[in-house]
N, C-alpha and C positions, 0 to 999 in steps of 0.2 A: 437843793436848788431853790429853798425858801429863799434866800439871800441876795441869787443872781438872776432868780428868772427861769422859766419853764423850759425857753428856747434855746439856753445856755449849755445844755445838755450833750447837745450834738459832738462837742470836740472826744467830750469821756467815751461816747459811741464809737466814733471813729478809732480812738484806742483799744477797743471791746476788739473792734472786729479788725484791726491791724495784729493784735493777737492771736485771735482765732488763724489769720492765716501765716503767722509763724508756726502755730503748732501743726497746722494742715500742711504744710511746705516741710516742715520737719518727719510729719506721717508718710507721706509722698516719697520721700529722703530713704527711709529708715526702707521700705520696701524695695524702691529701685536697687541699692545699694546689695542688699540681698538675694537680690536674682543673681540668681545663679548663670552660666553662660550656657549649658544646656538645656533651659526653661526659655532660650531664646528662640523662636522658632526659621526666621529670615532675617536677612538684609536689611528690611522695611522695619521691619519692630524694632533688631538693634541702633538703629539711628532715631527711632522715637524714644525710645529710652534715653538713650545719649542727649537727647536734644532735653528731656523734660530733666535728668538730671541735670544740665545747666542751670539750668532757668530756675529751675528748686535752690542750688547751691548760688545762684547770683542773688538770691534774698537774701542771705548770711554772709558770703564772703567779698560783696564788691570794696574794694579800698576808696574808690570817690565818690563825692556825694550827690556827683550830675547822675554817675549811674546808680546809686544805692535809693532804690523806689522806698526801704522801709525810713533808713535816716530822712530822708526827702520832705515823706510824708508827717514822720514824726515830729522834724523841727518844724512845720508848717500850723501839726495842732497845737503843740507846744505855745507858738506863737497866738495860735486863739483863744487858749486857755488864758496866759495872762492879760487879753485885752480885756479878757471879759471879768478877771479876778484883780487886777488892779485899779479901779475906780474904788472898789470897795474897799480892798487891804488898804490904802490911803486915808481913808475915814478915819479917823480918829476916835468917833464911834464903837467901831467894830474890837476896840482894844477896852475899852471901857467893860464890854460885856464880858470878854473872859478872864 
């Protein structure tokens, strides 16, 4: 961050923890998926499971990108990354050094 700045940081952050919660939605995944239907006790639970296996499987599987929260968010950082990494790759400078 010598380069860009202290405050620059933030977008890498945002990647950090959009990962963390692919692997938390994938942990989440891996257990529902596994219960058994006898380890269901009612009604009530099997519609909560139902409902969190969605909402677990709509982070991986949506096809657009109004609904896809992780593409959404990703091409968003995406986007902050290069504002803040293009002033500099521009320089002419920064080719000199390496």
């Amino acid at each position: 961050m010598a380069v860009f700045g202290k405050d620059c940081g933030e977008p890498f952050e945002r990647i950090r923890k959009l990962i963390n919660r692919l692997f938390l939605s994938a942990r989440r995944l891996s257990r529902l998926w596994a219960k058994k239907s006898e380890e269901i006790r009612n009604d009530k639970e099997l519609e909560r499971d139902r409902k969190s296996i969605e909402e677990e499987e709509s982070i991986f599987w949506e096809d657009s990108i109004e609904k896809d929260k992780i593409k959404k968010e990703l091409n968003q950082i995406m986007l902050n990354i290069e504002k803040i990494c293009k002033p500099v790759l521009l320089e002419e400078k920064i080719f000199k050094r390496i």
